[in-house]
Steps between C-alpha positions, in 0.01 A plus 500: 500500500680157526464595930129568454457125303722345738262662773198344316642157466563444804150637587341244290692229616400555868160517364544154329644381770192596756256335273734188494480463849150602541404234273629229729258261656623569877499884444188460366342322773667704747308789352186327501587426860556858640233664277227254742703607768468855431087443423504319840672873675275695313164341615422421143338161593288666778294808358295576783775787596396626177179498507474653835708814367339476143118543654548825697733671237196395229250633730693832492590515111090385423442806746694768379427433140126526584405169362693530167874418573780481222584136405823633526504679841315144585798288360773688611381494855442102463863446433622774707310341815613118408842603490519738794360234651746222424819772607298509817520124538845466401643771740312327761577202482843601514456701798311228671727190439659390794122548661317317224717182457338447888146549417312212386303686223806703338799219512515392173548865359779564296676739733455288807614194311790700367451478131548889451825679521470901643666608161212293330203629750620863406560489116099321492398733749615861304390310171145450601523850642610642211262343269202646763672822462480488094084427541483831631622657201202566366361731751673858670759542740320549764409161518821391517587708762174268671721195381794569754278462823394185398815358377674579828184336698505191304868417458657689812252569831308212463743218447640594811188607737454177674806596656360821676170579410223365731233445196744484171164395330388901514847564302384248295142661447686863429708323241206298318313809486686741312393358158242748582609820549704434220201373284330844579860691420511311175128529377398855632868622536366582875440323821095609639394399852288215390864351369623489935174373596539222294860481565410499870223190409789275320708572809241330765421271221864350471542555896175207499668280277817473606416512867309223429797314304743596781276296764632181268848567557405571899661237635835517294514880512498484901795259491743687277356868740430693147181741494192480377145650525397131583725506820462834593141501521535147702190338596280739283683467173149353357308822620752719367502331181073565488573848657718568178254325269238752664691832439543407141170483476430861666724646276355338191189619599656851486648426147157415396371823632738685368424314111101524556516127425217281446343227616723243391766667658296521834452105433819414464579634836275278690591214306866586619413517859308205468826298396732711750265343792561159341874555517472613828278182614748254319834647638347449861748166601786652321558198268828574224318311225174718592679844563669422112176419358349865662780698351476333154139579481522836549597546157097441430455834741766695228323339178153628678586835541631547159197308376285779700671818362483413117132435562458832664635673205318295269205607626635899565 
């Protein structure tokens, strides 16, 4: 017994002592410090990433619930997708810093600048994976078996596909849209046809986007002889962009088919493709600040869509 309160004591003292020196000023404000630093890895600061993922995976969890999704099934893919997300960003940016502290846009990033430590980037990387894992808790195994796809996509293949892959930003589009086969897994514990042909739709979707933000980084990318859809597809790069922008809409039109949609689904579409053709008339001179400015907006394209569906229901 006297071993066991020995044990105990000393056990409480190390606890004191932790708070003692957690207390201090400079700890404190080193904490402060490395928490923004950590935000700043994660992409906390810039949501778009988010949004971008959050949209399609919505589209898919509005779609398999029929119009009447579980505030839960609605929350827990929120926070699965943010945090997926941010892993993404982290391993990344890892991956990518001795390339990114020699491109103008991604310099200042924590990795490039070295702020990070490896032993850092992989205890916040398995955190936020672990957390994403536990939002799946509430729905069957299955889905987790989904998970694992995704997880190697985001944090393995695609970190490292510049290196190898001609158009990374198609790994990119498999990887942002497997919030919805696992949406369908999760809601109707099965994955329907409709479910690929909108999977297929986020794919070209995300292939437009990011085409269009990898003609910003052109002229950088070229330099350092990494891969992109941008370079590969050379002097077209624009047209391929609007050729990706186009299939997405095909295969939307064969979601709404499929869903017997309505009119303000069948609206939505053209008011898609008429802001697609925009894009595609502003991207022309292949200006960075313009190219940016494309790629944020298409966030308004994700918010549509979703806008679209819960009106079709509301009117099934």
């Amino acid at each position: 017994m006297k071993k066991i309160a020995r044990l105990w004591q000393h056990a409480q003292n190390a606890i004191a002592s932790k708070k003692a020196y957690l207390k201090q000023p400079h700890v404190q404000q080193m904490m402060v410090q490395k928490s923004r630093i950590y935000l700043q890895l994660m992409r906390a600061d810039k949501p778009i990433g988010t949004l971008l993922l959050l949209y399609p995976t919505l589209w898919a969890v509005w779609i398999a619930s029929h119009g009447k999704p579980a505030l839960s099934t609605l929350i827990a893919f929120t926070i699965g997708v943010f945090l997926m997300r941010s892993a993404g960003c982290v391993a990344n940016d890892w991956a990518d810093r001795d390339i990114d502290d020699k491109v103008e846009r991604t310099k200042t990033r924590p990795a490039a600048l070295g702020l990070v430590s490896k032993r850092e980037v992989v205890r916040l990387t398995l955190g936020l994976s672990f957390l994403a894992a536990l939002c799946l808790l509430p729905f069957s195994w299955k889905t987790w078996v989904m998970a694992i796809p995704a997880l190697c996509l985001a944090l393995i293949i695609y970190p490292l596909a510049k290196r190898w892959f001609p158009i990374p930003q198609l790994i990119l589009g498999v990887a942002f849209s497997f919030g919805i086969p696992m949406a369908f897994m999760a809601v109707q514990n099965d994955i329907p046809p409709l479910a690929w042909w909108l999977f297929a739709a986020n794919v070209c979707w995300t292939l437009a986007y990011d085409t269009i933000y990898a003609i910003s980084d052109k002229p950088d990318d070229l330099k350092l002889n990494i891969k992109t859809s941008a370079i590969t597809f050379g002097r077209y790069d624009a047209e391929a962009a609007i050729l990706s922008y186009a299939l997405f809409d095909i295969l939307m039109m064969q979601v709404g088919l499929m869903l017997n949609a309505v009119w303000c689904y069948w609206a939505m579409l053209a008011i898609s493709v008429y802001w697609q053709w925009q894009y595609y008339l502003k991207i022309q001179k292949r200006h960075r600040e313009v190219c940016l400015e494309v790629f944020l907006d298409n966030k308004k394209i994700g918010a549509a869509w979703l806008i679209a569906i819960i009106m079709h229901y509301s009117y099934m």
